[in-house]
C-alpha positions in Angstrom: 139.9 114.7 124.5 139.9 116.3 120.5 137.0 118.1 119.1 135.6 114.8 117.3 135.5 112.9 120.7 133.6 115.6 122.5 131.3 115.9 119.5 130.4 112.0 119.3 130.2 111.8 122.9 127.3 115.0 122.7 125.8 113.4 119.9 125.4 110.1 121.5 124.2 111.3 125.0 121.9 113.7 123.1 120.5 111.2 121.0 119.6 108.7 123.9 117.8 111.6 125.6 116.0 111.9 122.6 115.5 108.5 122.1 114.4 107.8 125.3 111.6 110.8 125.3 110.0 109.5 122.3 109.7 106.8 123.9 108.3 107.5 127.1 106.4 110.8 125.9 106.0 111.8 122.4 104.9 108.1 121.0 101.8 108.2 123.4 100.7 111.4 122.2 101.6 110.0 118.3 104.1 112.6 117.7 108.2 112.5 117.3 111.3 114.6 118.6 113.6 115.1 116.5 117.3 116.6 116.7 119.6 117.6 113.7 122.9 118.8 113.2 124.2 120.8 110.7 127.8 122.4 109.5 126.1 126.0 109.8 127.4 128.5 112.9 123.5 128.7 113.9 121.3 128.0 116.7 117.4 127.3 115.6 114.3 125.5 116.7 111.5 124.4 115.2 108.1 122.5 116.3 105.2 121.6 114.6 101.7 120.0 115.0 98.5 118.8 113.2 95.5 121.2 114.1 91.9 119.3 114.5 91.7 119.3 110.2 95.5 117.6 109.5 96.6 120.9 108.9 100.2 121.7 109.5 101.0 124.3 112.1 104.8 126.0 111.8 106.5 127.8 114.7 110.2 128.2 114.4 113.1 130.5 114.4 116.8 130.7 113.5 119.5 132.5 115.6 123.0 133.2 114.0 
């Protein structure tokens, strides 16, 4: 298997799981998952949420 397989094959199964938690999770609860890749050597997460006046909350982090 090359490189390019292995990194479809991730992004598809990853991208089903994601798929399939918005749908059974996040939609209820009016929110989204999302997953992004990038061409960067870095690991990082990020979340968000709307406090009880539509603010927007920030937690993240990036990890070279």
């Amino acid at each position: 298997m090359k490189d390019i397989d292995i990194y479809h094959l991730a992004s598809q199964v990853l991208g089903d799981i994601t798929h399939d938690l918005n749908e059974s999770r996040y939609a209820e609860l009016g929110g989204e998952l999302t997953l992004s890749w990038c061409t960067e050597e870095k690991f990082g997460a990020y979340a968000s949420s709307l406090d009880e006046v539509n603010r927007t909350g920030f937690y993240g982090g990036h990890f070279v």
